[in-house]
N, C-alpha and C positions, 0 to 999 in steps of 0.2 A: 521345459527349460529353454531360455533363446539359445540359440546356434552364437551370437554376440551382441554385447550389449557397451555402447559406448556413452560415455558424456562426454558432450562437446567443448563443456568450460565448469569453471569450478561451480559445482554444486553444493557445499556448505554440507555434505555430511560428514557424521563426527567417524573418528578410525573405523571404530568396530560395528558400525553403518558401513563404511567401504567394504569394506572384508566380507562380509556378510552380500553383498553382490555377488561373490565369485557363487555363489549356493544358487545364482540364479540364472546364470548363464555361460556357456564353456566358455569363453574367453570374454575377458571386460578391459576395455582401456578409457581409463582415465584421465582428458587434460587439465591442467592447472592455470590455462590462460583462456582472456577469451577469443575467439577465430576474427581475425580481421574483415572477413566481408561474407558474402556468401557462398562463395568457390570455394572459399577455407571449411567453410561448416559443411557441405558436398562431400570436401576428400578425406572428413574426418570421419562422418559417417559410410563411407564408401558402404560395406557389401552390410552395415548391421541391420539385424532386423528389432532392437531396442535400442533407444536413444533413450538421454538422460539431459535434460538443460536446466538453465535458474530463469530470473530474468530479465541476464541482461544480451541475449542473442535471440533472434527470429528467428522460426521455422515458417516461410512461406511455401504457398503453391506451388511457385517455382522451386525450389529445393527440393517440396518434398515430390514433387514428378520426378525428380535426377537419383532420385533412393528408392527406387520402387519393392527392396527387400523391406523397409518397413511397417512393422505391423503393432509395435507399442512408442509410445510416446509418453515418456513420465516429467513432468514440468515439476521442479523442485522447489516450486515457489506457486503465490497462490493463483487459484485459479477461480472465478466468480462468473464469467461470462464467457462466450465465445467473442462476445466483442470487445472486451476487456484483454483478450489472452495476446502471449507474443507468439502463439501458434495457430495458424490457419486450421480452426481444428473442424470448423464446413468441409474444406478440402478434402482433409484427411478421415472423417468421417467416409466422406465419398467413396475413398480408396480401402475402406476397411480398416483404417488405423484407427485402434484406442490410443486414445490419449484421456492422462486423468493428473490432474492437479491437487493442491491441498490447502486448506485454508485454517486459521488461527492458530497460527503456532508466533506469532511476534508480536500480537497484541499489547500484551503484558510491557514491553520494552517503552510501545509506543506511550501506554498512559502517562507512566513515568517520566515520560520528555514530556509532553504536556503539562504536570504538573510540578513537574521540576520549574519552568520554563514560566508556567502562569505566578507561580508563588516568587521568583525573583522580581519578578517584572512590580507585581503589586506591592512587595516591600522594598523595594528600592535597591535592593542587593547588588551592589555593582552595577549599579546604572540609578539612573531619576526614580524615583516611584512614582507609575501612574498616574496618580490623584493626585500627585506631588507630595502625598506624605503616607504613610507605609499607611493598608490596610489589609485586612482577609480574603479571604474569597468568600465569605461568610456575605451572602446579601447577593453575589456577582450575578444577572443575570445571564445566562450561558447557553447559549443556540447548538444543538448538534445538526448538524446536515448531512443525513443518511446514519440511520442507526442500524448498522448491520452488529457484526462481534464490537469491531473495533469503536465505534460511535456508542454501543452501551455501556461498554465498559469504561471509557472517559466520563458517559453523561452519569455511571455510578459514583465515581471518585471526587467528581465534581460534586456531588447531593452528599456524599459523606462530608466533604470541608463546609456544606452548609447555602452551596449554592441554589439558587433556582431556575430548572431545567426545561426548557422546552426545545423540539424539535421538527424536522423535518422529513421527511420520507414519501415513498412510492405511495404508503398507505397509513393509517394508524393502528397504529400497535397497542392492542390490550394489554400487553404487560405491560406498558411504557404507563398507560394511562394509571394504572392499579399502584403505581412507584409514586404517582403525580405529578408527572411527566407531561404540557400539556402539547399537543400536533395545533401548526401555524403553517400555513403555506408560508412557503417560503421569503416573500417579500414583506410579509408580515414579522415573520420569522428576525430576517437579516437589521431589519426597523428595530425590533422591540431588545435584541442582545446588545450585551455588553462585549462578549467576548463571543465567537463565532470558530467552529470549528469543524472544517469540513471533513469527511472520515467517505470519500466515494470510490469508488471503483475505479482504476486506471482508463484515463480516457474520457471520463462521463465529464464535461463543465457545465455548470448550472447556474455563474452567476456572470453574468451579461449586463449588462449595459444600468439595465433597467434595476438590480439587485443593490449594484455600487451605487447608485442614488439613492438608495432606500436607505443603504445600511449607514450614511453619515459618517458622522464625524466622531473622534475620541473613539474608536473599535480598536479592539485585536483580534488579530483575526489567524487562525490558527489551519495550516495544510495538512495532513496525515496521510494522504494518498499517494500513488506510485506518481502521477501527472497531475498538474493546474486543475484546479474546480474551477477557473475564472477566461475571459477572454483578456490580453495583456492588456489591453490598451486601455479599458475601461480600470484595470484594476490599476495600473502605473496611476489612473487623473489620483484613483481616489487615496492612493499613498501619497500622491501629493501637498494633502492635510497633514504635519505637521504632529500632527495629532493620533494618527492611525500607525500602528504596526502589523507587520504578519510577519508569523514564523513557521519556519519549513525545515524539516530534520534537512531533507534532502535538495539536492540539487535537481532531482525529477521533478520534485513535487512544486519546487519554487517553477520550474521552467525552462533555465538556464543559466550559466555562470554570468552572465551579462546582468544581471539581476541583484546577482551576490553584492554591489558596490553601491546599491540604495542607501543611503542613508536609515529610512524604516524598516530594511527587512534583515530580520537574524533566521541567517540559514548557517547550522553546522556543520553541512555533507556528510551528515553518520546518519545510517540507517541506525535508527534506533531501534528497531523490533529483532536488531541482530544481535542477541546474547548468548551466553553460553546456554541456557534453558533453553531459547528458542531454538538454536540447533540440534538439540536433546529430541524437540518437538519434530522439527520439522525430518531428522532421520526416520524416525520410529512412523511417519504417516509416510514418506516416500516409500520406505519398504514394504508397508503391509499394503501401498498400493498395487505393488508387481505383483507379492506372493497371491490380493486375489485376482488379479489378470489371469495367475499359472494356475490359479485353484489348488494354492497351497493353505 
């Protein structure tokens, strides 16, 4: 059991997720905001030896040198890479701190904005249609770029309405291929789609310069990630086209609020993988992360 276990900012677990903390450490505080810098997130954590965060605060080097009682670190949101994470987790490896993350609990929210989002756009639903006159997505050709959970399960939903799917990744994926799914590098990839939707890892950009030439004119182009797949400047020329939109739940994923007044870009600033299910998810993976840290 820890000696104390604190979260820095709200963590999105549901009540009886809260409650069920107290079974795992003699005392636990809770804030409901997030710390203004990182002297704030220092005097929150003071003497704990578990910490609790989402992700929208850092845990750097420097912080975690100023809390040398900690020995867990549970990130309540997902976790894919050390170079992805908003936690120094090289560092704190260093130091002997676990730290464990969790991954596909909001998927499910994301599809649904995608296909909420593609099915307006092609039938004209409060706005132009497309092609300028309502069609399917039956025929769409539709690029995923990176098929991790959240890129399979768009490029499924997409092959249900009748689309035809290929994609892009680290590597080729035998199930993809057995779906008939066909793997394009990428500049092939961004060329041959109609509709393009990146699903990457926070942090990772992949389309440069050289991608936005490729991928032309008349595209939609869809974000799904915590951060830009793109470098700005090359994607601002090619929204430029008249022609081109991209949609971004978030305001991370666009880039910035500076962005939000394009003309081409529909961003709603709702995390859409944030539902009541995925809360359901993501308490039930936070906890069974601690209980096996204690070997419960």
């Amino acid at each position: 059991m820890f000696k104390k276990l604190v979260a820095i900012e709200p963590i999105s677990l549901i009540p009886s997720a809260e409650e069920r903390l107290h079974d795992f450490a003699h005392e636990v505080v809770l804030y409901n905001d997030i710390p203004a810098n990182g002297d704030e997130i220092v005097k929150r954590i003071g003497d704990a030896d578990a910490v609790l965060l989402s992700y929208t605060s850092t845990l750097t080097a420097d912080i975690l040198a100023q809390c040398p009682h900690i020995v867990y670190i549970g990130m309540c949101c997902s976790l894919y890479s050390p170079e992805s994470a908003n936690v120094d987790i090289r560092y704190a490896n260093s130091r002997g701190i676990t730290v464990t993350g969790i991954r596909d609990y909001g998927d499910e929210g994301v599809v649904e904005y995608v296909v909420s989002e593609l099915v307006r756009l092609m039938h004209g639903f409060g706005q132009p249609a497309w092609q300028g006159t309502a069609r399917e997505i039956t025929g769409l050709k539709v690029g995923i770029v990176g098929l991790g959970k959240s890129g399979g399960m768009i490029a499924d939903a997409m092959k249900f309405f009748g689309a035809d799917i290929a994609y892009f990744a680290r590597s080729e994926k035998p199930a993809a291929t057995e779906k008939g799914y066909r793997y394009l590098p990428l500049g092939d990839l961004v060329e041959w789609s109609d509709v393009i939707c990146c699903c990457l890892n926070k942090n990772t950009v992949l389309l440069h310069d050289e991608e936005f030439r490729r991928m032309g004119h008349h595209k939609v182009l869809f974000n799904t990630g915590l951060s830009p797949a793109w470098d700005e400047a090359p994607f601002l020329q090619w929204l430029s086209d008249e022609r081109n939109i991209c949609y971004c739940d978030t305001l991370g994923a666009l880039g910035g609020a500076h962005l939000t007044r394009h003309p081409r870009v529909r961003c709603m600033n709702v995390s859409t993988g944030r539902t009541i299910q995925a809360f359901d998810r993501l308490s039930e993976k936070v906890l069974a992360n601690i209980a096996n840290y204690l070997g419960e």
